[in-house]
C-alpha positions in Angstrom: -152.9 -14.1 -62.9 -156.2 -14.9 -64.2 -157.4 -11.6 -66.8 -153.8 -10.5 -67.3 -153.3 -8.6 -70.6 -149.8 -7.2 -72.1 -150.0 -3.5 -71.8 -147.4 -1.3 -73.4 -146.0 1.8 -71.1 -148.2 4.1 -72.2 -151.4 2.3 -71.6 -150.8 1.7 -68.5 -149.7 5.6 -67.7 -153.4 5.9 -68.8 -154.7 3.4 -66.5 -152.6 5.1 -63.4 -154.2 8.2 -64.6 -157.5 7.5 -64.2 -157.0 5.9 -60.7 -156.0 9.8 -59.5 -158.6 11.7 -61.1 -161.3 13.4 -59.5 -164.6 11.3 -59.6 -167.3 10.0 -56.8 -166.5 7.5 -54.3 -168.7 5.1 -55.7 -166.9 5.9 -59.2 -163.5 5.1 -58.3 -164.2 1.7 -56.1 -165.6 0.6 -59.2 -162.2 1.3 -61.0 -160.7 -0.3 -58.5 -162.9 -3.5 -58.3 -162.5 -3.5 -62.2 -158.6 -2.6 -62.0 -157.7 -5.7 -59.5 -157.2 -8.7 -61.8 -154.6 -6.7 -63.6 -153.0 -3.9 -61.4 -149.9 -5.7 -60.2 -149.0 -6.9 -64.0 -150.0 -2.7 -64.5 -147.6 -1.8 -61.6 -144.8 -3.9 -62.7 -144.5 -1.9 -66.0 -144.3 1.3 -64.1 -141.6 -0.2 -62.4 -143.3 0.4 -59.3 -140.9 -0.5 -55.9 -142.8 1.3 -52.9 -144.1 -2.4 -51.5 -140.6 -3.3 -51.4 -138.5 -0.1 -50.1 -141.5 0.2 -47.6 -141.1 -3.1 -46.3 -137.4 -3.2 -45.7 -137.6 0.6 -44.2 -140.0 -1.0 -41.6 -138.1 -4.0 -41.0 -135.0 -1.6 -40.5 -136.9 0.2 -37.3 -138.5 -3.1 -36.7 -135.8 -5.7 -35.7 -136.5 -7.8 -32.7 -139.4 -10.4 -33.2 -140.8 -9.8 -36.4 -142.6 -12.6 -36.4 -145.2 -12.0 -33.7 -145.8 -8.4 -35.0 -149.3 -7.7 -35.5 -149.3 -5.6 -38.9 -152.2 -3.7 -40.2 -152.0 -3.2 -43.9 -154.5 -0.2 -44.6 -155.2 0.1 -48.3 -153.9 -3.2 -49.1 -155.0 -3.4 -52.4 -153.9 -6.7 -53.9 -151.3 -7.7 -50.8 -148.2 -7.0 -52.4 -147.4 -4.9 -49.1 -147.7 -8.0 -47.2 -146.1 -10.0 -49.5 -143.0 -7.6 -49.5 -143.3 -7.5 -45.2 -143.7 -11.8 -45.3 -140.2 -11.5 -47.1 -138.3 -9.3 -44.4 -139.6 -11.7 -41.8 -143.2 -10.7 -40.6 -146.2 -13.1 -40.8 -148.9 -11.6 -39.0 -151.2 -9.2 -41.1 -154.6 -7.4 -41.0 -155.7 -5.5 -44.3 -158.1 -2.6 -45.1 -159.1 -1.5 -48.6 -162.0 -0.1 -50.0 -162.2 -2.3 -52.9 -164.0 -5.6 -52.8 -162.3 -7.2 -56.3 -159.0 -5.7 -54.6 -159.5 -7.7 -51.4 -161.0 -11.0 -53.1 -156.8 -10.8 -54.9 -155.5 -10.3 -51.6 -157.6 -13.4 -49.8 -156.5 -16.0 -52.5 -152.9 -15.2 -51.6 -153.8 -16.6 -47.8 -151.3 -14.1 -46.3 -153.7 -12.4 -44.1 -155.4 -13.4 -40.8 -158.0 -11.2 -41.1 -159.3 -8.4 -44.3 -161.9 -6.1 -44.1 -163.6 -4.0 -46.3 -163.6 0.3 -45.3 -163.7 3.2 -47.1 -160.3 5.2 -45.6 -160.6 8.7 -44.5 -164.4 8.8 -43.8 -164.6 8.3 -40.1 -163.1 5.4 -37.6 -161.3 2.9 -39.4 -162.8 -0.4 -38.0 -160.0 -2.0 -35.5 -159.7 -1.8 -32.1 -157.1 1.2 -30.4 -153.7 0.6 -29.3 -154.1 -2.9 -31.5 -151.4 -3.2 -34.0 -147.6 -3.4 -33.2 -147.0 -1.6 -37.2 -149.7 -0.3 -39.5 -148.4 0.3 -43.1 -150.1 2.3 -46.1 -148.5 2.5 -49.1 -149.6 4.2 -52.0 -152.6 5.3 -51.5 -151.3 8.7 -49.5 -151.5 10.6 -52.6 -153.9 13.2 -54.8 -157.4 11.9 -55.3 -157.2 9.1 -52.9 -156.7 9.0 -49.4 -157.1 12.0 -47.5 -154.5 13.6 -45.0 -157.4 13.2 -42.3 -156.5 9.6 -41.9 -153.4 10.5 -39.7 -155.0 10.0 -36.5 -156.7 6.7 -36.8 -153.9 5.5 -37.9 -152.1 6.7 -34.6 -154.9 5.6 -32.9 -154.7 1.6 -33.6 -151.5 2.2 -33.1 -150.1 0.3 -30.3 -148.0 2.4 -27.6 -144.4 2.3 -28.7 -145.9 0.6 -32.2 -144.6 2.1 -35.5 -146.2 3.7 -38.4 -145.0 3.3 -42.0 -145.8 5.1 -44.8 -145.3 6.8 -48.6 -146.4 9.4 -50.9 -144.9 10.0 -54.6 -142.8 13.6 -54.7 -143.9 14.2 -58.3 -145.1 17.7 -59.2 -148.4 16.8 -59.5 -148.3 15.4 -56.0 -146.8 18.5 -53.8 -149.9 19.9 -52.5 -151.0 17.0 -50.8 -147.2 15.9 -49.7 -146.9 19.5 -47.9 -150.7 19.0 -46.2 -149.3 15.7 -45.0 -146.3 16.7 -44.0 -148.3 19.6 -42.7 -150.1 16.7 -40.4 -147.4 14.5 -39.4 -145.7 17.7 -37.5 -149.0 18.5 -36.2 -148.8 15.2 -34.2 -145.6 14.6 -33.7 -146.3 18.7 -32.1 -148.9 17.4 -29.8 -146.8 15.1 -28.4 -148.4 12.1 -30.3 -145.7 10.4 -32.3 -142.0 11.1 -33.2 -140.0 10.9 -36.4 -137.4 7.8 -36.9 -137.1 7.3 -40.3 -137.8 9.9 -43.8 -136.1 8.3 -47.2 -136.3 10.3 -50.2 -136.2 7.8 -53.2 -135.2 9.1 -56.8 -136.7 6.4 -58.5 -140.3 5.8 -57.2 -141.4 4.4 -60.1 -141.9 5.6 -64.0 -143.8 8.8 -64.5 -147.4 8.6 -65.7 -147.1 12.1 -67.0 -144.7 13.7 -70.2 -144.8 16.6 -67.9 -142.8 14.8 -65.4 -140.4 13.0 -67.1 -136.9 15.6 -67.9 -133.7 14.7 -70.0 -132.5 13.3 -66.6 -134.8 10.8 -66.0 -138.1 9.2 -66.5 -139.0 8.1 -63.0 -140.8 10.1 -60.2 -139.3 10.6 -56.7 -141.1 9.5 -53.6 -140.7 9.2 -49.8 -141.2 7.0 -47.0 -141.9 8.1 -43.2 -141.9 6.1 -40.3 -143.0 7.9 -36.8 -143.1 5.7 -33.3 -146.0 6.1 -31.3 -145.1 8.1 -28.2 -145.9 6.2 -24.7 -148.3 7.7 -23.1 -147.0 9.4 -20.0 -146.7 7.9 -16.5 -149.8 9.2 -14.3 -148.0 10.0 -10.8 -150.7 9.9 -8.0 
């Protein structure tokens, strides 16, 4: 990839650092627009696998006629979502990211019908409701990035029946956030909105960023994937 540098681990730990801490909105597109010519040669030191386990999870809950489900990839960053989905046999995919150097990565890779640029967690997303067959987000669930307030937009372009896929890290520095989404995904699945199919804890998530968080054990962080089916709405008896 055009830009790529050789990073050692702890540069990059750096890098991953400054992606998750507190600035403006404007601030941290700019990181990310900055960040996109070299953030999958970044992630690959970090030995970073959600795409991948996230893929095959859906495609495990997912089996019949892959190929004509409508994905939307929401925070899509540089595609390697939909690259990882193409592989388990899906070929249809929207994207969303808030990045503009992040999406212009994702078009040259010509695996997506249709991208558009939104800022997640500040209002509608921009799709139609009851649209997508799957929508995915990976990664971006976590501290300092995409709030928990997303939840029901994301169940909202949702088709009926449709599936919703995604991940958050289990780090220490991540367990706030993990309990308020957790805290939301029961509050739908409560109102009758969606139901659980599929949680998988993974030990190794990827390297840890922090000395903090990496023991005698191990050097990786822990993470988990959800995936929650749209209820049907119920049959109106006359």
């Amino acid at each position: 990839m055009a830009g790529k540098i050789c990073k050692g681990l702890q540069e990059v730990r750096d890098v991953i650092a400054a992606a998750h801490k507190d600035c403006s909105v404007l601030e941290k597109l700019q990181f990310y627009d900055q960040w996109a010519t070299q953030y999958e040669a970044d992630v690959s030191i970090l030995e970073y696998r959600a795409p991948r386990l996230a893929a095959l999870a859906l495609a495990s809950v997912c089996q019949l006629n892959r190929e004509s489900k409508l994905v939307l990839d929401v925070a899509c960053g540089t595609g390697r979502a939909a690259e990882e989905l193409q592989s388990c046999g899906f070929h249809l995919f929207h994207g969303l990211d808030g990045s503009a150097g992040m999406l212009e990565v994702a078009k040259k890779k010509e695996l997506y019908q249709e991208l558009k640029q939104s800022m997640l967690g500040q209002g509608q997303l921009p799709c139609d409701s009851e649209k997508y067959d799957a929508v995915i987000i990976v990664g971006a669930l976590s501290d300092g990035q995409v709030p928990v307030s997303v939840l029901p937009e994301l169940l909202r372009v949702t088709k009926q029946g449709g599936f919703v896929c995604m991940t958050t890290r289990s780090n220490i520095s991540n367990l706030q956030y993990k309990a308020e989404l957790e805290k939301e995904m029961s509050s739908l699945q409560t109102k009758g909105l969606w139901e659980q199919v599929l949680v998988q804890e993974v030990e190794q998530w990827e390297k840890a960023i922090s000395e903090k968080e990496i023991t005698e054990e191990s050097d990786y962080i822990p993470g988990v994937i959800y995936i929650y089916r749209k209820i049907s709405a119920p049959s109106v008896v006359s």
